[in-house]
N, C-alpha and C positions, 0 to 999 in steps of 0.2 A: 445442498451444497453445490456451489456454480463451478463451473473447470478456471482455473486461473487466465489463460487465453480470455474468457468472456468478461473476467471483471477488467483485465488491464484494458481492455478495447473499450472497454466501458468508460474507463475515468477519460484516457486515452482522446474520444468523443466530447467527455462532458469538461474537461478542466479547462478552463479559460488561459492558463498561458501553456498549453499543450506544447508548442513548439520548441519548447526548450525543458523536455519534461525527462529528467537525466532519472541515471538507474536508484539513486540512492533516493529520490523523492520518490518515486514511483514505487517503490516497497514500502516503503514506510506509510505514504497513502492507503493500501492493499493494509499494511498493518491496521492502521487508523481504523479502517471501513471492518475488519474484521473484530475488534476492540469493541467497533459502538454496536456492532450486531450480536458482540458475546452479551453487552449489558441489555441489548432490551432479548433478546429472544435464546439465551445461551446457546448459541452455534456459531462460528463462523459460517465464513462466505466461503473460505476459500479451507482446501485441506494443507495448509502450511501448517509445517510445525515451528513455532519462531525461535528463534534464536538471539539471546543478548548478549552483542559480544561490544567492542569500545564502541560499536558505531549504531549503539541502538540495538535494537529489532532490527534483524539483519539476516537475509538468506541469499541463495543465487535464484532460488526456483522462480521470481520471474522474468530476469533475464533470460534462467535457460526454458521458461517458455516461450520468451518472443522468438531467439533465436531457432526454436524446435518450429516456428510457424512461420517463416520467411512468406508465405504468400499473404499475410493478414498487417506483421509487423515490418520496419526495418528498422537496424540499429545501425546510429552512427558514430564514430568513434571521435572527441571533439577534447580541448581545453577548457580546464575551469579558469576563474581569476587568478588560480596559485600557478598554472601553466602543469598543472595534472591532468591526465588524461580521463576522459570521462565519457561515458555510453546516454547517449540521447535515443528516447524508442518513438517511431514514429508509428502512425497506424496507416498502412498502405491502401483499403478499403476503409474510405469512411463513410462506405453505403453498409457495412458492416452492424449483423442487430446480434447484439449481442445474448444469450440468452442466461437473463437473471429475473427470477422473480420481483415480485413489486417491493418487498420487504428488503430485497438486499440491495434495489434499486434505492431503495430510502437509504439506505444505511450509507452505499455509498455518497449519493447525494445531500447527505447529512455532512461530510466528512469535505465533499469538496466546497460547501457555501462555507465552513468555519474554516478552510484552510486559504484558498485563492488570494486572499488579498495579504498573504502574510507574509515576511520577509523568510531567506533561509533559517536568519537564527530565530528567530520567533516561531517558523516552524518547528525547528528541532527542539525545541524548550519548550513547547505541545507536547512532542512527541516523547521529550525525556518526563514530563509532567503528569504522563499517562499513572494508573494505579499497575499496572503490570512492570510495565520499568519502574518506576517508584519503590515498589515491595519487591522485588525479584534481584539476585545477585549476578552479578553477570557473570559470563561464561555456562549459563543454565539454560536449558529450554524454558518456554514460558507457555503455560496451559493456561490460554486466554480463558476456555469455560469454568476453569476452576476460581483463577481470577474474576473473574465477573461476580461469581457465588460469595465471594469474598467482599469485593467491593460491596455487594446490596447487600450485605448483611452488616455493612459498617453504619 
């Protein structure tokens, strides 16, 4: 299991519109990348326990790890289209090597070539089309390993 620090630095790196990569993407991604690593190898990547509350898969832990690592990230604090405020994470070292094995380097590189080119809501309709949000009620935690056991057994 890789420290949370290592995968956001990671997509952070690897996601093509990084510059505007706000907190509510950036979790859900961390979700996504977690999801496809629960179905091929039953583990996450990361030890979040997720949460399904209106807004999805939804936690603060990695916000409050960028902000826990000011020398790696910066957060800036910006407007969306509604004129709500919203936290953009930037990666301050981008000589930064993040340390994840090859497997959850797939996994997350699996997650950012099917997401990149996708609008917000086409995102979010991924992410709401997932089998963990699909089967799960919200205001529940969600045990992605157990989900997974379930998925391949369908």
């Amino acid at each position: 299991m890789a420290e949370l620090k290592d995968i956001i630095a990671y997509i952070l790196k690897k996601y093509p519109t990084r510059s505007d990569m706000s907190n509510a993407r950036l979790t859900k991604l961390v979700y996504l990348s977690d999801w496809k690593h629960s179905i091929k190898l039953y583990s996450q990547i990361s030890n979040i326990k997720w949460y399904f509350n209106n807004f999805g898969p939804f936690v603060w832990d990695v916000k409050d790890t960028a902000r826990d690592n000011p020398h790696l990230f910066e957060l800036e604090t910006t407007t969306n289209m509604y004129g709500d405020l919203k936290t953009i994470f930037i990666l301050r070292k981008i000589e930064y090597i993040p340390n994840l094995s090859d497997d959850e380097m797939e996994s997350i590189d699996h997650v950012i070539n099917e997401t990149k080119n996708l609008s917000w809501d086409q995102f979010i309709r991924l992410v709401y089309s997932t089998y963990p949000i699909a089967s799960t009620e919200r205001y529940t935690y969600i045990n992605l390993i157990e989900k997974a056991k379930e998925y391949m057994r369908r």
